[in-house]
Each structure stands twice: as C-alpha cells, then as structure tokens.
Wavefront OBJ file of the C-alpha trace (Angstrom):
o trace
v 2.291 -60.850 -60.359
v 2.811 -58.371 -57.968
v 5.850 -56.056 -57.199
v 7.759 -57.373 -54.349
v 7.744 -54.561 -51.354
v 10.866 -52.247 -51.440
v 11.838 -52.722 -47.567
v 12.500 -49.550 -46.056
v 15.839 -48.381 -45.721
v 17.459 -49.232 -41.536
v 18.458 -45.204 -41.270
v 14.748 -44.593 -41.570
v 13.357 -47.613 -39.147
v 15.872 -46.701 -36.450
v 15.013 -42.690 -36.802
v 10.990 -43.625 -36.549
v 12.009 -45.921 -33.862
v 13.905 -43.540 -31.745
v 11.802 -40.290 -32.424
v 8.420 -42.584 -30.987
v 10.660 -43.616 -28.179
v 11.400 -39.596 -27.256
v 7.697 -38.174 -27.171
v 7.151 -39.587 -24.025
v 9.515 -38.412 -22.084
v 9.232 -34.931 -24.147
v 5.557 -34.387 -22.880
v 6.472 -35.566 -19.239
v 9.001 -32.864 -19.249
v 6.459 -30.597 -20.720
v 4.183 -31.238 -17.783
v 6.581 -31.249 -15.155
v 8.121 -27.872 -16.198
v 4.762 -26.622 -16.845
v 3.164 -27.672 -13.056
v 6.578 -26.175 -11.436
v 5.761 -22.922 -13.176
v 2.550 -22.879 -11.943
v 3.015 -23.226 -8.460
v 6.445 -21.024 -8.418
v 3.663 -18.406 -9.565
v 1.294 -19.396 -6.904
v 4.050 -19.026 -4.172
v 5.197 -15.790 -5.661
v 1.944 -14.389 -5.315
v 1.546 -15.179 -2.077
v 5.029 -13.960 -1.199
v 3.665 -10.700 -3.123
v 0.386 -10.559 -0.809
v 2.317 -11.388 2.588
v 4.739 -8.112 1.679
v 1.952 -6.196 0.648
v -0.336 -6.745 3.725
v 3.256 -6.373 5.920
v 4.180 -3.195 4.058
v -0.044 -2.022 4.363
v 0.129 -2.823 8.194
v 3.370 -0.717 8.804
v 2.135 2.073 7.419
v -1.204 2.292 9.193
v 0.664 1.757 12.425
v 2.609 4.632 11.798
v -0.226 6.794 10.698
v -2.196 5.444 13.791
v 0.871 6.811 16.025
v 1.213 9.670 14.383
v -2.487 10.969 14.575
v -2.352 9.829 17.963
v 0.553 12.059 18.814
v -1.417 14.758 16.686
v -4.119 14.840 18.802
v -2.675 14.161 22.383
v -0.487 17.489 21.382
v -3.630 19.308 20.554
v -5.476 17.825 23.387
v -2.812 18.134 26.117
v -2.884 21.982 26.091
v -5.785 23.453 28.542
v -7.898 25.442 25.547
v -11.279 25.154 26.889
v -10.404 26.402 30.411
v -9.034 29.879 29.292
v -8.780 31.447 25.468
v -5.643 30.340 23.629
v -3.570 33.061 22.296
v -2.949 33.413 18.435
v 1.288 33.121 19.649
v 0.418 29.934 21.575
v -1.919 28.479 18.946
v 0.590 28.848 16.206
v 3.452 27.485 19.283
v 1.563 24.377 18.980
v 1.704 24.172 15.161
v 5.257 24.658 15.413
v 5.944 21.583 17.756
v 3.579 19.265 15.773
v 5.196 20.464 12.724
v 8.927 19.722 14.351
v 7.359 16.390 15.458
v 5.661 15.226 12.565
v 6.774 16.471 9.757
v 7.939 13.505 8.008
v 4.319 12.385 8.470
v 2.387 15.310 7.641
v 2.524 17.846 5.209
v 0.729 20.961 7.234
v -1.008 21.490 10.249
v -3.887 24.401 10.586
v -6.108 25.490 13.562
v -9.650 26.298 12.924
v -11.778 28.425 15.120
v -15.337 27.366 16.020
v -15.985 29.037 12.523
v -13.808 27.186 10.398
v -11.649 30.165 10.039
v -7.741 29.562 10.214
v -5.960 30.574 13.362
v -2.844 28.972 12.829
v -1.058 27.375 10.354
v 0.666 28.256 6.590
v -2.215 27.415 4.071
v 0.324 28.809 0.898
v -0.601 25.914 -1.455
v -3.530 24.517 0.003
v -7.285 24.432 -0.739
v -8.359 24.197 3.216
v -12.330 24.739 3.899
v -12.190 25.537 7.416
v -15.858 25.399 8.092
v -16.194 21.877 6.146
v -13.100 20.466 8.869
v -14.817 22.014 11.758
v -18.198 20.401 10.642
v -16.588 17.122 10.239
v -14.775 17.798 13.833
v -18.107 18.350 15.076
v -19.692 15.306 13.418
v -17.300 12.818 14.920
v -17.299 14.309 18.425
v -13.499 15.151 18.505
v -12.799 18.559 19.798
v -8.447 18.114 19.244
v -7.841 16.835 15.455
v -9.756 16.202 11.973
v -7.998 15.194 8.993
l 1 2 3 4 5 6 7 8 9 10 11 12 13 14 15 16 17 18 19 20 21 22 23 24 25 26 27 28 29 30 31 32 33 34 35 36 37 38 39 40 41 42 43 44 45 46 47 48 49 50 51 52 53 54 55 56 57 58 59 60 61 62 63 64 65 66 67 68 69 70 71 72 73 74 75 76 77 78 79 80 81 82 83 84 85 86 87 88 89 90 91 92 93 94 95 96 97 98 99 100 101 102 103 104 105 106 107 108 109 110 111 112 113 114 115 116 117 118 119 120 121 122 123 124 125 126 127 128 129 130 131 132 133 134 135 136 137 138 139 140 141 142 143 144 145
C-alpha cells in the first residue's frame, strides 16, 4: 500500500496563491516605469538640443554683430583716400576697443606688410603678414580675424 499524500499546509497554498497572483502586475509596473523613463530621456534630450541650438544661435548673432560693427568702424574711416596717421590708427583701436571689448580680446592694425601699426600685442603671438595674407585672400580690405 501506498502512503497517503501529506496535503500541504493552507499558509503555504494561500502564499503560492497570492505571490502568482502579484507577478503580473509586478512586470506591468516594470514596463510602465521602464517606457516612462525612456521617453522622459527622449524629451530631455531634446529639451537639451533645443537650448543648445538656442544658446549656439545667440552667440553667433552676437559675434555676427560684433564683427560687423568691427569692420564698419574700420571701414567707415577714409584710409585709402589720404595716409592714416599712427595717432588716428591707434584712435580707432581705442573706440573699437571701448565698443567691443566684452567681445574681443585685442584689436591690431597691420600695414600692407603685416607689420603692426596699432594695437597692444603684450601677450599675443600675432603674425602680421599671415593676417594680411588672409585679408588679401578673402578680398576684405577693413577686418580679418
């Protein structure tokens, strides 16, 4: 004969009973909280890019301006029609320094030559005749960076 079954104790069946009954809505929890993650990092990042391009576009507008202002100042004065004087070359560095300072860190005026006119080089490497070459190359007579 065999051994009657020992029936398992009720703690036991209810605990198996109840733990089955929780894994389902455990793994849709999971999910859920893992999707939302997902796309609160997908909308982050494009928060991050939309503040990024902003901040990039803000910044080359006012580098745009301020070149521009550069070179209207260093185009507005007549220096082709009559030779510019050393006190009115370094005049004009003055005002764009006053002007543009927070922009700029120096200012400098070449001759034809590349050699300085104008301008506090203290603490700079500046190749005159490499900015006057590039000057040349691009056509602009007024400002090279």
């Amino acid at each position: 004969m065999s051994e009657p079954r020992r029936a398992r104790p009720i703690g036991t069946r209810l605990f198996s009973l109840i733990g089955m009954g929780m894994i389902a809505p455990t793994l849709v929890i999971a999910w859920a909280g893992l999707t939302a993650g997902r796309e609160l990092e997908e909308r982050t990042r494009a928060r991050d890019l939309l503040l990024a391009s902003s901040a990039a576009e803000r910044v080359s507008g006012v580098l745009a301006a301020g070149l521009e202002a550069v070179n209207t100042l260093a185009t507005q004065e007549q220096w082709t029609g009559e030779a510019a004087s050393a006190e009115r070359l370094r005049d004009a560095v003055r005002r764009a320094h006053v002007h543009h300072h927070a922009l700029f860190d120096a200012f400098f005026v070449f001759d034809g030559a590349g050699r300085l006119v104008a301008g506090d080089t203290e603490g700079w490497r500046v190749e005159g005749p490499a900015i006057v070459a590039e000057a040349r190359r691009l056509g602009r007579t007024g400002f090279a960076s």
